[in-house]
Structures are given as structure tokens and as C-alpha cells.
Steps between C-alpha positions, in 0.01 A plus 500: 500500500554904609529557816467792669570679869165707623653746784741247588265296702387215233592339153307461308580204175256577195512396106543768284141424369368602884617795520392610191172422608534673777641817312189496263245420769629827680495701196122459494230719667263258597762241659491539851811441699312238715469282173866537450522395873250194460676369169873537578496592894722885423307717719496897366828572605634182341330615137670857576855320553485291203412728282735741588770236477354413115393788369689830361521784771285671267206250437502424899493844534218520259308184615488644876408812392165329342445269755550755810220558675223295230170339734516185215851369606356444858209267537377718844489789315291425193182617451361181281533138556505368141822557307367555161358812357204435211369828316147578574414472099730148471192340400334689272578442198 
């Protein structure tokens, strides 16, 4: 178990597996931070904490650089309600 202090308020025990779950699920674009939320209860500010604490300065600096400010890590700010992208000539061949 890793534990680990979020603004001093709560601590948090999670496998090593975990986290790195939660690492890769907020490395991707279409993940939204409410399904990080849902499946591990780390609101936004949670994900931001842990992965500064897990991550190099530079890759956290890199990560919230990409994820600043993008409408698919919020669910309220999406402008589609399925999560999967399929090309118009997918099935054409």
C-alpha cells in the first residue's frame, strides 16, 4: 500500500497498481475526471496532487499543460455524449 497526504486534509492508502491506473487514465484525452472520480472517488484536485507527487516535475508539467483547459476532461463541457470516435469511411471497405 502507498499512501499519500492530498493538502493535508486526507490519506489516502492505494496499491501501486491504482495509481498507475489512475496516472494512465489521466494521461488520456477522452477520460473525464468524473470517471476518475466514479472509479476511485479522487476528485480533480486529487488526480492533480497525485500526479504531481508521482510524476517528474517535467512530465506533470507537461501533462497539465495538455490537459489545461481541454472540454473532454469535463463531462459538462463536452460537446458529444458517446466516448468513441468512428471515421465516417470505417465501413467501407
Amino acid at each position: 500500500m502507498v499512501f499519500f497526504a492530498i493538502k493535508f486534509k486526507y490519506t489516502f492508502a492505494m496499491n501501486q497498481f491504482d495509481i498507475s491506473r489512475v496516472i494512465e487514465m489521466a494521461w488520456e484525452d477522452r477520460t473525464p475526471f468524473d470517471a476518475i472520480e466514479h472509479q476511485f472517488g479522487l476528485n480533480e484536485q486529487s488526480v492533480k496532487d497525485l500526479m504531481k507527487t508521482n510524476l517528474k516535475a517535467s512530465s506533470y508539467k507537461l501533462w497539465r499543460k495538455r490537459v489545461q483547459g481541454r472540454s473532454t476532461k469535463h463531462l459538462a463541457k463536452r460537446e458529444f455524449t458517446v466516448g468513441r470516435h468512428k471515421s465516417y469511411d470505417q465501413n467501407k471497405l
